[in-house]
C-alpha positions, -999 to +999 in steps of 0.1 A: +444+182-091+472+180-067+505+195-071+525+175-096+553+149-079+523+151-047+520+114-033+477+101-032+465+084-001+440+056+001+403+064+011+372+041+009+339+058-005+326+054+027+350+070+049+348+108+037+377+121+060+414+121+057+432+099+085+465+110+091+477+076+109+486+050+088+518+031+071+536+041+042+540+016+014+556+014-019+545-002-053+565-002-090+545+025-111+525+007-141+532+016-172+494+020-180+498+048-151+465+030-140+448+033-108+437+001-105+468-019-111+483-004-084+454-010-058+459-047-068+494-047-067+489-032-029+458-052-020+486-083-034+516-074-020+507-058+018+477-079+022+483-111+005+449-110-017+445-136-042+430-128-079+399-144-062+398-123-033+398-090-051+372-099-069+352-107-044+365-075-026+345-056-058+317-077-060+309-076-020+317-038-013+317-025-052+332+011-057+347+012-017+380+013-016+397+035-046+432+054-052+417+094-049+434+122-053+451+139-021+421+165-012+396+145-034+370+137-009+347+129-037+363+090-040+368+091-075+392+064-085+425+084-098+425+086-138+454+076-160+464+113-163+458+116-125+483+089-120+509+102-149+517+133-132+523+114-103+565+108-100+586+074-092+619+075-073+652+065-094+637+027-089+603+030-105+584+034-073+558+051-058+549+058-026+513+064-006+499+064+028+472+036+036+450+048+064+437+029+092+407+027+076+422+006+048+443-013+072+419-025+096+385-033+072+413-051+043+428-069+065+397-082+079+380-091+048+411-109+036+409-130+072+377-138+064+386-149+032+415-173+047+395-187+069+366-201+044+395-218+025+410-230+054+374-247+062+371-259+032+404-275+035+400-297+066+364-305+055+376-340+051+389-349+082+365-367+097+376-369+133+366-338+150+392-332+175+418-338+150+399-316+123+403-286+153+441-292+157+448-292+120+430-259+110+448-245+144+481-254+130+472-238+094+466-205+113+494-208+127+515-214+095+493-187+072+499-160+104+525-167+124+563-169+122+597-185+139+590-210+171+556-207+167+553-215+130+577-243+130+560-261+156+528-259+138+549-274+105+559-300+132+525-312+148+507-315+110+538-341+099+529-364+129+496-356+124+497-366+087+518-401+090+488-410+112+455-396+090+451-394+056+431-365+057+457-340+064+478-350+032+441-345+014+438-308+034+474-297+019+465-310-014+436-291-014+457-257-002+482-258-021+462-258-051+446-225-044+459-191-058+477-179-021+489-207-011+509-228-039+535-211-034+539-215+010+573-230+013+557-244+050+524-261+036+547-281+006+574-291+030+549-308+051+529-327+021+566-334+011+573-350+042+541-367+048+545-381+012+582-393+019+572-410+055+543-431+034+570-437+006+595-451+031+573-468+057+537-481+031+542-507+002+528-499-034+534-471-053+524-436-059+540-421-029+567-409-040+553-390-072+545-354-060+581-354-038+605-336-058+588-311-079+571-306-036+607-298-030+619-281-055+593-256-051+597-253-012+636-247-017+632-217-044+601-204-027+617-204+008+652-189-008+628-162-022+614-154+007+645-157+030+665-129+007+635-106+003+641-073+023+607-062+016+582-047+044+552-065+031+534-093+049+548-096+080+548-133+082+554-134+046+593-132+054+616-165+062+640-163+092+671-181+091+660-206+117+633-215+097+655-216+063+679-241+080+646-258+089+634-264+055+671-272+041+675-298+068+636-314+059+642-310+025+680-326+025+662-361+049+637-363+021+661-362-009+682-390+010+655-415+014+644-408-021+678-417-038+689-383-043+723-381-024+736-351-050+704-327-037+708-342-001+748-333+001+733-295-013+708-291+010+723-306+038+756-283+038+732-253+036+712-262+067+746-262+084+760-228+068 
């Protein structure tokens, strides 16, 4: 066993030699001082896995990518007393080293992953072309950030006023464990929703709207405060923030709701 207060490093079964490149990431020590928990909480956190995804990380490439012991070139997961020994800073964290191994083959699987329910999604689009330019804009939103993101959110609003099938495609994705909580992908089902509430006779429309909303606002505050170094297009600039406040305060004024459009409107200008 490694010297006590000695930080583990990440090493699939298959991949029997220590790679000194890498980043350094940080994760709140469980109290069950397991091994597992905090490969989750990483596999979560850095690489935006879903509880679906990691399992089928384990089903697909069972016993690969463990917590070992520094030196261990065995790749047995760490124990609980393994992990015990191992010491937090003053905020409860720990720190390790994820190897290019990790970085490259995770992040891949996890593309994979994205990209069947992205499929899935736009399944019901019937037109082709359109079908092509929706999942492109996805991408865009799941990977991308600033100009590039926003004009994505912009091209699947017109797109949606004009074809049902995109409202169906968001419904679909933000239902899924990964992407409920996308600030982007509600706005725009909140805005398509609004546009057929304001411009289409009969009701229904305007049901989903507000808790839409709501949930973008405090999901895109989260996101816009958080100083963390995770997912790289996980964070909200403040472009994008005034962005959402300004969709979100056009929305609550053609729904009735001047008290949240007066809100969000002075907090798209400040």
């Amino acid at each position: 066993m490694a010297a006590r207060g000695s930080s583990p490093y990440f090493l699939a079964n298959d991949n029997q030699v220590e790679v000194k490149t890498g980043v350094e990431v940080k994760v709140k020590k469980p109290s069950s001082n397991s091994a597992r928990e905090i490969r989750d909480a990483i596999l979560r956190d850095y690489f935006g896995f879903t509880k679906v995804d990691i399992e089928a990380l384990d089903a697909q490439m069972p016993g690969k990518f463990f917590i070992v012991e520094k030196g261990d070139k065995s790749g047995k997961e760490m124990t609980a007393e393994q992990v015990r020994t191992w010491m937090p800073d003053a905020n409860g964290m720990i720190s390790m080293s994820l190897n290019d191994y990790w970085l490259k083959n995770l992040s891949a699987f996890r593309e994979r992953r994205i990209m069947v329910v992205l499929n899935q999604a736009v399944g019901a689009i019937s037109d082709s072309t359109i079908r092509a330019e929706v999942l492109g804009d996805l991408e865009k939103i799941i990977y991308l950030s600033g100009n590039d993101r926003l004009t994505a959110v912009r091209n699947l609003i017109m797109k949606g006023s004009a074809n049902g099938g995109v409202a169906e495609a968001l419904g679909y994705l933000i239902a899924q464990d990964g992407y409920a909580d996308n600030p982007f992908l509600l706005i725009v089902r909140a805005k398509i929703d609004t546009l057929n509430y304001t411009t289409k006779s009969g009701p229904g429309y305007d049901t989903l709207i507000q808790p839409l909303l709501v949930k973008a606002i405090r999901k895109a505050g989260e996101a816009f405060v958080s100083d963390s170094a995770r997912l790289a297009s996980s964070g909200i600039s403040r472009e994008e923030a005034a962005f959402i406040n300004r969709e979100a305060a056009w929305m609550f004024a053609n729904t009735g709701k001047d008290k949240d459009f007066q809100e969000r409107d002075w907090l798209a200008r400040f």
